[in-house]
LUMLUM-143260 format. One line per field, with one value per residue (C-alpha): residue in three letters; x, y, z; residue number from 1. Coordinates in steps of 0.25 Angstrom, whole numbers, plus 5000, padded with zeros to 4 digits. Example, Ala and Ser with C-alpha at 12.3 -4.5 7.8 and 13.67 -1.06 7.14 Angstrom:
rest = c(ALA / SER);
east = c(5049 / 5055);
north = c(4982 / 4996);
up = c(5031 / 5029);
nr = c(1 / 2);
***
This chain:
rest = c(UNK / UNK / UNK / UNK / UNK / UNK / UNK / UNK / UNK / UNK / UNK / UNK / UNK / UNK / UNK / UNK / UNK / UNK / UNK / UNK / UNK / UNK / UNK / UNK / UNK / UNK / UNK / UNK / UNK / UNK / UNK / UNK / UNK / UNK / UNK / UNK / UNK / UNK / UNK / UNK / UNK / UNK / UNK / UNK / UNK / UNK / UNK / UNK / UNK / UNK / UNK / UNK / UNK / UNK / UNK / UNK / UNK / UNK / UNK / UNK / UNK / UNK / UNK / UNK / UNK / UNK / UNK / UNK / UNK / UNK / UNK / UNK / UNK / UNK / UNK / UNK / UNK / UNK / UNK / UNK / UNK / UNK / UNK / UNK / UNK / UNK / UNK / UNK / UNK / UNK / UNK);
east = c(5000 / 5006 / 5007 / 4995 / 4987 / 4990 / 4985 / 4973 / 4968 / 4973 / 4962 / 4965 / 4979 / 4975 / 4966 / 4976 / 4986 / 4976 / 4982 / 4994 / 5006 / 5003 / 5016 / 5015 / 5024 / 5028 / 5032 / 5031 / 5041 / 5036 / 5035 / 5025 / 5021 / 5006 / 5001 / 4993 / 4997 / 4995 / 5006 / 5016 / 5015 / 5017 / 5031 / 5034 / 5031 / 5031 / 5042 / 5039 / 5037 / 5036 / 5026 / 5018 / 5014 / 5014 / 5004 / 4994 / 4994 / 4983 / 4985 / 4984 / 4998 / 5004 / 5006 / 5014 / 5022 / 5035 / 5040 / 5039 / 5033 / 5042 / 5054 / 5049 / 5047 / 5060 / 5065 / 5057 / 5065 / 5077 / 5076 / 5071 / 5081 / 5089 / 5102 / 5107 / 5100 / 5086 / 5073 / 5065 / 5056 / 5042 / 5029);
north = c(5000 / 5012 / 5026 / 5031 / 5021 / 5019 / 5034 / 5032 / 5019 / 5018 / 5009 / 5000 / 4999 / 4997 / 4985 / 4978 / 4980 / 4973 / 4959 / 4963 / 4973 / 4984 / 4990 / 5005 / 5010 / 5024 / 5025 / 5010 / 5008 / 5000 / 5011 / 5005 / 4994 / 4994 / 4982 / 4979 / 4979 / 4966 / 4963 / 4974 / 4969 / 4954 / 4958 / 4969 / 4965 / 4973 / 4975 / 4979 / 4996 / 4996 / 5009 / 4999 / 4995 / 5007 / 5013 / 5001 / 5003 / 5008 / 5020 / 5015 / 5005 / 5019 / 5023 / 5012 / 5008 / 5012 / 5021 / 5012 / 5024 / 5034 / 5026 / 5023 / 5040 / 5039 / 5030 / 5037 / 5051 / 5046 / 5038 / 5052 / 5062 / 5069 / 5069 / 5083 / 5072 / 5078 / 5074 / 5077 / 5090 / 5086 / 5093);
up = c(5000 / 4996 / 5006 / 4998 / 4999 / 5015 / 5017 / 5008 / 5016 / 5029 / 5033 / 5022 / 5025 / 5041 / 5036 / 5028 / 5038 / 5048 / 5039 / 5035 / 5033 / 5024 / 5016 / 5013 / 5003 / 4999 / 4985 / 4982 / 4993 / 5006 / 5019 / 5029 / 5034 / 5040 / 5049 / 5059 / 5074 / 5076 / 5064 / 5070 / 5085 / 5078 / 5070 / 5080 / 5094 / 5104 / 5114 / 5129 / 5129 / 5115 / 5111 / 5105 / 5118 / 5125 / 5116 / 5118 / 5133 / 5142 / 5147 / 5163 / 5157 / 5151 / 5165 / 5171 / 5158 / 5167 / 5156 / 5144 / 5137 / 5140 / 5137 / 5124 / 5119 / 5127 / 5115 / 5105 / 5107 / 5107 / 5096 / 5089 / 5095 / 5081 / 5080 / 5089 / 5102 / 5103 / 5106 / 5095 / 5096 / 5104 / 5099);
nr = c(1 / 2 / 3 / 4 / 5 / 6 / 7 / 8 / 9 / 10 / 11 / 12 / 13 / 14 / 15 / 16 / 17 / 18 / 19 / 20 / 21 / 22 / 23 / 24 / 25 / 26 / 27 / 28 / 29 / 30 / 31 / 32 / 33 / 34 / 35 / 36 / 37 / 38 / 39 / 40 / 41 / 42 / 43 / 44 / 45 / 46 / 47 / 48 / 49 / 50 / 51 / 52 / 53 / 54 / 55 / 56 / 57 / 58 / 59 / 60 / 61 / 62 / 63 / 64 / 65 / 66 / 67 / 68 / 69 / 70 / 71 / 72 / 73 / 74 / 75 / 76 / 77 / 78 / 79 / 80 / 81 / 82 / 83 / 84 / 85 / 86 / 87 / 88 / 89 / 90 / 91);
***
């Protein structure tokens, strides 16, 4: 499925995805992959304080997660910082 097309039919692509992996290409060259979580948490599984996680907890489990979540945005900036060793600018 080309770019184009994904934009014009996002439910369409969702659908198929619900069976199998949909390759998105931009100018005839493969650039996405679309699947189902299901098919992502099978090939990639999740690994203890992953954000995967993180984002499917309840809100009463946010407040004891002893800081998995901040460790992880811990991660995430650094990762991120450019080369003169900043953070990068926060909106």
């Amino acid at each position: 499925m080309s770019a184009r097309e994904f934009n014009q039919s996002v439910a369409r692509a969702q659908r198929v995805a619900d069976g199998e992996p949909v390759l998105i290409t931009k100018r005839g060259e493969p650039a996405y992959v679309l699947l189902s979580i299901a098919e992502y948490e099978r090939i990639v599984p999740a690994r203890p304080g992953s954000m995967l996680e993180l984002l499917a907890m309840h809100d009463d489990d946010l407040a004891n997660d002893d800081g998995a979540f901040d460790r992880i945005i811990d991660e995430i900036v650094a990762d991120r910082k450019n080369d003169f060793g900043r953070p990068p600018i926060e909106f």
